[in-house]
ROSE-4610 file (N, C-alpha, C; in Angstrom, 1 decimal, always signed):
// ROSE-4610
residu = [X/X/X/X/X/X/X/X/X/X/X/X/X/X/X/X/X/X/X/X/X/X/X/X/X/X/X/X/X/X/X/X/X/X/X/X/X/X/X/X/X/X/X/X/X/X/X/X/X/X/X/X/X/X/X/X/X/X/X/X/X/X/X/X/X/X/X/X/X/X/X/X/X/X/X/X/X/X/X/X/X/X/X/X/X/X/X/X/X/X/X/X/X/X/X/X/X/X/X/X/X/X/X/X/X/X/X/X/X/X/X/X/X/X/X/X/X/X/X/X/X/X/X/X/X/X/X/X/X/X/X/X/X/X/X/X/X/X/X/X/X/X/X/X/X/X/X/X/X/X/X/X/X/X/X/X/X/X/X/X/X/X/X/X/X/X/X/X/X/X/X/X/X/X/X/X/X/X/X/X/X/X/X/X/X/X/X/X/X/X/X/X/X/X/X/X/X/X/X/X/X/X/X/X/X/X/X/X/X/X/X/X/X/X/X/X/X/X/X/X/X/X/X/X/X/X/X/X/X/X/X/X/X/X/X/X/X/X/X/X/X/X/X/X/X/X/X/X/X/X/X/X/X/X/X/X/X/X/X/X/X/X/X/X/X/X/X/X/X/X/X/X/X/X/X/X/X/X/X/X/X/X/X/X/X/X/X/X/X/X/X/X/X/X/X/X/X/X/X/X/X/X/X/X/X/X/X/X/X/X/X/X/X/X/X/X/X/X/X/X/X/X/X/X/X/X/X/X/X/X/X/X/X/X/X/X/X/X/X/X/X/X/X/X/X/X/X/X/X/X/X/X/X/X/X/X/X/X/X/X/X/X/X/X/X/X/X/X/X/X/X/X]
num = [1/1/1/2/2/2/3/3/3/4/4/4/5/5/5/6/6/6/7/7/7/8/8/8/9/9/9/10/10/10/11/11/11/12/12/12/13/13/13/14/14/14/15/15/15/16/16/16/17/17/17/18/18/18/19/19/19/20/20/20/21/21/21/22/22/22/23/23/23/24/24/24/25/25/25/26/26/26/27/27/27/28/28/28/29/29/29/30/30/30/31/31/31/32/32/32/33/33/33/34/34/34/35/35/35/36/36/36/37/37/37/38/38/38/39/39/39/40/40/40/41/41/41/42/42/42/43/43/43/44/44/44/45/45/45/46/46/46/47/47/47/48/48/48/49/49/49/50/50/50/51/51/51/52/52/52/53/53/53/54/54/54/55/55/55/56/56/56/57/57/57/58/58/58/59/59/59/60/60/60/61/61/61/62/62/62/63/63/63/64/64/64/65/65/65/66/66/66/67/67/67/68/68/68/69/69/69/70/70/70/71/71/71/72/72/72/73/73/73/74/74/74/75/75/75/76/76/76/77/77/77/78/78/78/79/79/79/80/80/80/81/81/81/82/82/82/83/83/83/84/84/84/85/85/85/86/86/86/87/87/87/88/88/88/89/89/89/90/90/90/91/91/91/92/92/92/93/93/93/94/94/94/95/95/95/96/96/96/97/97/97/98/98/98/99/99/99/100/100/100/101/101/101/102/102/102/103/103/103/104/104/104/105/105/105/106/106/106/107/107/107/108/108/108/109/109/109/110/110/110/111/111/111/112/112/112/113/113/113/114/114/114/115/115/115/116/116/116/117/117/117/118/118/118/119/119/119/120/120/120/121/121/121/122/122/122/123/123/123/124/124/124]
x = [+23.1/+23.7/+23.2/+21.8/+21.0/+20.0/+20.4/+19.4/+17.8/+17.2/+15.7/+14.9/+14.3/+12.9/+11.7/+11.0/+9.2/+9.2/+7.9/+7.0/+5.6/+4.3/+3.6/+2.3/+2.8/+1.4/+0.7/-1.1/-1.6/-3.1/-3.7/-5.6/-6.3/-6.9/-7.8/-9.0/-10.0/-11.2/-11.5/-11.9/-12.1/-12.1/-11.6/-11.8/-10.8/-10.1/-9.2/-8.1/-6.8/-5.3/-4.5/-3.1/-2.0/-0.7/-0.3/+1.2/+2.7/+2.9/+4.0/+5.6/+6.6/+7.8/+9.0/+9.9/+10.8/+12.5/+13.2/+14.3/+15.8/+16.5/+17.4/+18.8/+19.6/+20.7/+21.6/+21.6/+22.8/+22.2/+23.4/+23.0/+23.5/+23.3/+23.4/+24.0/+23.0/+22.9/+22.7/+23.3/+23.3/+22.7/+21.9/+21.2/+21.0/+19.4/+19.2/+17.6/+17.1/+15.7/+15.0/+14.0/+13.1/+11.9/+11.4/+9.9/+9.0/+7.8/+6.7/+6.9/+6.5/+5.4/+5.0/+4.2/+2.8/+2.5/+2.4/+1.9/+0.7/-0.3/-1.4/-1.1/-2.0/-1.6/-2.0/-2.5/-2.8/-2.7/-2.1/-1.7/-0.2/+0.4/+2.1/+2.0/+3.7/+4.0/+3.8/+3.3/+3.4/+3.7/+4.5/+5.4/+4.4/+4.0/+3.1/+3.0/+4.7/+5.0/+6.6/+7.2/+8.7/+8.8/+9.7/+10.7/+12.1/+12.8/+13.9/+14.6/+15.9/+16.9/+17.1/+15.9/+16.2/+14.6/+14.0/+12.3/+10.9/+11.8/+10.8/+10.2/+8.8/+7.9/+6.6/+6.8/+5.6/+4.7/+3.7/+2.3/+1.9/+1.6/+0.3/-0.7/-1.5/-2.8/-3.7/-3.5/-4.1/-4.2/-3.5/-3.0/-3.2/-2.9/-3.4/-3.9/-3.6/-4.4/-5.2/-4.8/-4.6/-3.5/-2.6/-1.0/-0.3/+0.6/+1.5/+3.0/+4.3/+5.4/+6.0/+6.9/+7.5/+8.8/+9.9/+10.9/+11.9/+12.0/+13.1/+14.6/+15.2/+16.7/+17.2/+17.0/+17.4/+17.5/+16.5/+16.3/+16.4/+16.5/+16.9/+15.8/+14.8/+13.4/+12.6/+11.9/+10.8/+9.6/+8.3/+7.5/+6.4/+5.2/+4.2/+2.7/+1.7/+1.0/-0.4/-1.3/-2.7/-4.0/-4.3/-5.6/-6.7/-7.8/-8.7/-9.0/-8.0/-8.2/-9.1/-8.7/-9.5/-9.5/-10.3/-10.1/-9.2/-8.9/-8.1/-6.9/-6.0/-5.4/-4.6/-5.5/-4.9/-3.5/-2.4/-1.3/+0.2/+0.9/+2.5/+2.9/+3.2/+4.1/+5.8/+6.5/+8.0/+8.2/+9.6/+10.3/+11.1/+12.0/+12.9/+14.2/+15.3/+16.6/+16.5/+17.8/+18.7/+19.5/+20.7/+21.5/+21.1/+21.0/+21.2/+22.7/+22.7/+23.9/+24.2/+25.3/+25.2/+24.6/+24.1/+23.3/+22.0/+21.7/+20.4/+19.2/+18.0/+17.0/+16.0/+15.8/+14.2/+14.8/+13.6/+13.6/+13.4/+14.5/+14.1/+13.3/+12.8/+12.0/+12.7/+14.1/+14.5/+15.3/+14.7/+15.5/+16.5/+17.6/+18.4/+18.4/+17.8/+18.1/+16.0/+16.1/+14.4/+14.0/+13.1/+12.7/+12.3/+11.8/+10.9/+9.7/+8.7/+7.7/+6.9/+5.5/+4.8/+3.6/+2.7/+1.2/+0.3/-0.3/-1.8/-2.8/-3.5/-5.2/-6.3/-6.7/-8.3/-9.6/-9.9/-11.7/-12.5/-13.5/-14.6/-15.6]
y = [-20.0/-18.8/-18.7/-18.5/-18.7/-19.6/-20.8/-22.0/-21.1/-21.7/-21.3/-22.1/-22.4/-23.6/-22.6/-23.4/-22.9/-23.7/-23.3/-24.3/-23.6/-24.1/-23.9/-23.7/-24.1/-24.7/-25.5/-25.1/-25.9/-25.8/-26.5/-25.7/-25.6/-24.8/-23.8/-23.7/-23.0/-22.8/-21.3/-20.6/-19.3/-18.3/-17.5/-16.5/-16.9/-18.2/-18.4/-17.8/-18.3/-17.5/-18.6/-18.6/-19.0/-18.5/-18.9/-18.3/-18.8/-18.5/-19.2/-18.5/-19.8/-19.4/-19.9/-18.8/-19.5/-19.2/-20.3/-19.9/-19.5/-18.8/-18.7/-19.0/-19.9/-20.6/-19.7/-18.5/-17.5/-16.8/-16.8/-15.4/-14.3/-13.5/-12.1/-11.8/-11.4/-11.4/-10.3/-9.1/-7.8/-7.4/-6.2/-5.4/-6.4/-7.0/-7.9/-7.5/-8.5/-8.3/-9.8/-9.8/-11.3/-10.9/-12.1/-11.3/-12.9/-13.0/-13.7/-13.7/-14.9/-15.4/-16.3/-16.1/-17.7/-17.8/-18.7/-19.2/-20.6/-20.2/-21.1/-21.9/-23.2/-23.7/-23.5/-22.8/-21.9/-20.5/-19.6/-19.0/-18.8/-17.5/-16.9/-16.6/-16.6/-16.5/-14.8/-14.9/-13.2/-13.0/-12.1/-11.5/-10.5/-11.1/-10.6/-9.8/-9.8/-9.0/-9.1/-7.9/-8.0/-7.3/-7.2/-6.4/-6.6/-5.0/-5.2/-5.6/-5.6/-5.3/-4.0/-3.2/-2.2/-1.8/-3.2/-3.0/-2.9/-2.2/-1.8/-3.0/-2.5/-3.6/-3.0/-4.0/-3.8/-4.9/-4.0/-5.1/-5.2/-6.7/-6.4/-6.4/-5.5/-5.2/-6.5/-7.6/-8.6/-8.7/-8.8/-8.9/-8.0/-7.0/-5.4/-5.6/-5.7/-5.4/-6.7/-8.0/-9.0/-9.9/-9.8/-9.8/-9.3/-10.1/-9.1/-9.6/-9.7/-10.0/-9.3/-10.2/-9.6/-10.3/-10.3/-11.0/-11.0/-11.8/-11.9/-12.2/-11.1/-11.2/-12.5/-12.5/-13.3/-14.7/-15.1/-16.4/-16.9/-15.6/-15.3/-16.0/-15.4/-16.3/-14.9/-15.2/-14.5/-15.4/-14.2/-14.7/-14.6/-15.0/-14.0/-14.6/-14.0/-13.9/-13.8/-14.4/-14.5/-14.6/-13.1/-13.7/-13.0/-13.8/-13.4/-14.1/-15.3/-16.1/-16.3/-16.5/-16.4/-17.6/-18.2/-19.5/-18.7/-17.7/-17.5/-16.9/-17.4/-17.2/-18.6/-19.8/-21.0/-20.9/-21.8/-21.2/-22.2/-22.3/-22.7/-21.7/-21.6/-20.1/-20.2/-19.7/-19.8/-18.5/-18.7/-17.1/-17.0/-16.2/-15.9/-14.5/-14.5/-13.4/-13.0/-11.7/-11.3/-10.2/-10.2/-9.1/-8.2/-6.8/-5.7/-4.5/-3.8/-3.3/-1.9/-1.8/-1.0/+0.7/+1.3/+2.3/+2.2/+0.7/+0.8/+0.1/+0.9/+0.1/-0.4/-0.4/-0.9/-2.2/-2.8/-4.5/-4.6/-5.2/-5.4/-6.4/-6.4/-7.6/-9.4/-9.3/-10.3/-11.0/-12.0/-12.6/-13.8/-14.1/-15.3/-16.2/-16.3/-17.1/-18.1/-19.3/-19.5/-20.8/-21.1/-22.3/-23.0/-23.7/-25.0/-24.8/-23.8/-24.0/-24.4/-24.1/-24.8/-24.4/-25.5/-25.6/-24.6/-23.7/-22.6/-23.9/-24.1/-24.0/-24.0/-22.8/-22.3/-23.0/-23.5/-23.7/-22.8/-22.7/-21.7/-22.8]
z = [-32.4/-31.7/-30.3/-30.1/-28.7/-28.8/-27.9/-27.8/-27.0/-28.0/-26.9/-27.0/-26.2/-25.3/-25.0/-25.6/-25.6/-24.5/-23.7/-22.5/-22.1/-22.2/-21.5/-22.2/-23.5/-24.5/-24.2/-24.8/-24.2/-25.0/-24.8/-25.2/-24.1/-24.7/-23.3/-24.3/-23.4/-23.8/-24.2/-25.3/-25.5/-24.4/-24.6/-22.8/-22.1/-22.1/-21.2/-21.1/-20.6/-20.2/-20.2/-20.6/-20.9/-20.9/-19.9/-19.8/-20.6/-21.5/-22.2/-21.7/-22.0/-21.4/-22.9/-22.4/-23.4/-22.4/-22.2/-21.7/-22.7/-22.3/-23.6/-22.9/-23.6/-22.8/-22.4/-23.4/-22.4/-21.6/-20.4/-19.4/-19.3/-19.1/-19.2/-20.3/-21.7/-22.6/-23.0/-23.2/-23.0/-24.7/-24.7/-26.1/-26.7/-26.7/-27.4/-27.4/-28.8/-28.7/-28.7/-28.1/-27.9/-28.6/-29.0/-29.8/-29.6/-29.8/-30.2/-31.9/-31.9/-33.4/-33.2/-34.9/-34.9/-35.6/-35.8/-37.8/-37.2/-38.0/-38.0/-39.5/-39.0/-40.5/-41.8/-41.7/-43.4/-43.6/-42.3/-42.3/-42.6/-43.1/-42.8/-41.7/-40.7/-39.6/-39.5/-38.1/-37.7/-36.8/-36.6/-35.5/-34.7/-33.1/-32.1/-31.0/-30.8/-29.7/-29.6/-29.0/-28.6/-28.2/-27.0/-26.1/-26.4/-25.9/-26.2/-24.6/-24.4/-23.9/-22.2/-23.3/-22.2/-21.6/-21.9/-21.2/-22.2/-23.5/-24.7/-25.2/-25.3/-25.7/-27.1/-28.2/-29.2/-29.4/-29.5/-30.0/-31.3/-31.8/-33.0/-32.8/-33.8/-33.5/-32.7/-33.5/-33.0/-31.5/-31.0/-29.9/-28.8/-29.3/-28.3/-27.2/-25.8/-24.7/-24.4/-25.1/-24.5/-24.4/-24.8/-24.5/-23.5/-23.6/-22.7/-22.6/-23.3/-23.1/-22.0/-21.3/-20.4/-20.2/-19.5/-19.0/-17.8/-17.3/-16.1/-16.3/-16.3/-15.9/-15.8/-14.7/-13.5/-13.9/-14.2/-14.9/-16.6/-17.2/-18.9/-19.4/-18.9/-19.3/-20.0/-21.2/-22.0/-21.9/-21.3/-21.4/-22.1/-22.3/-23.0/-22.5/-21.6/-21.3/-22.1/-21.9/-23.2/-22.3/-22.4/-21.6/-23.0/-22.6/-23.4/-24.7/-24.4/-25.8/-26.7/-28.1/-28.8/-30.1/-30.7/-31.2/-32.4/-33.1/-34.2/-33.4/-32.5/-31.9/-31.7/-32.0/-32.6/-33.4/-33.1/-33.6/-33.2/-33.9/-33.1/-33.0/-31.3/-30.8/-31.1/-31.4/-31.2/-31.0/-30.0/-29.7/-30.4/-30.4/-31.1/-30.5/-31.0/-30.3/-31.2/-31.6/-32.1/-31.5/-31.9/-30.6/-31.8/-30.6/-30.9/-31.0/-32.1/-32.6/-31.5/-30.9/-30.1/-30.7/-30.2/-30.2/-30.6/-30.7/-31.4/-29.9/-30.3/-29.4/-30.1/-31.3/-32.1/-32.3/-32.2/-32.4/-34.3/-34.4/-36.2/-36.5/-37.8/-38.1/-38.6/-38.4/-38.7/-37.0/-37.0/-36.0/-36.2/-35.9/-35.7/-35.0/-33.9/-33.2/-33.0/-33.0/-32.8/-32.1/-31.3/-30.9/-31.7/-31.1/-31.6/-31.7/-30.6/-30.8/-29.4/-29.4/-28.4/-29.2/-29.1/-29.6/-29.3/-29.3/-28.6/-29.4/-28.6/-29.3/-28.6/-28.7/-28.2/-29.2/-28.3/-28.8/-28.4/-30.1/-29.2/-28.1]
């Protein structure tokens, strides 16, 4: 439905920062929602952050206040920002869509649309 591309995985060192990107092939893609997840490998996948459409943004705890999702219009790019890394923050990132139903703003927990993936891995 919406092609999306991870980029900007990488390993870093505990404390460090990482900027991840995901492009999404359509443009101007009106009431929609973008989100983070991550699944380590012996972990279930968890859903880490999303914005909607109209700016709105949620955190998981995990994450709190060292996150940060954001996105550009312009370029139909979602991003998600990591500072403060942490080695259980180790993980494959993928983004993810789904449109949103008109009158609605809350991001649901199921998405349709998902990348591929980009690698996190922090050392302590």
């Amino acid at each position: 439905q919406v092609q999306l591309v991870e980029s900007g995985g990488g390993s870093v060192q505990a404390g460090g920062s990482l900027r991840l990107s995901c492009v999404a092939s359509r443009k101007n893609y009106s009431r929609y929602c973008m989100a983070w997840f991550r699944q380590a490998p012996g972990k279930e996948r968890e859903a880490i952050a999303s914005i909607n459409s109209y700016g709105g943004t949620t955190y998981a705890d995990p994450v709190k206040g060292r996150f940060t999702i954001s996105q550009d219009n312009a370029k139909n790019t979602l991003y998600l920002q990591m500072d403060s890394l942490k080695p259980e923050d180790t993980a494959m990132y993928y983004c993810a869509a789904v449109g949103l139903r008109v009158g609605t703003i809350t991001c649901p927990r199921n998405y349709n649309s998902w990348g591929q993936g980009t690698q996190v891995t922090v050392s302590a």
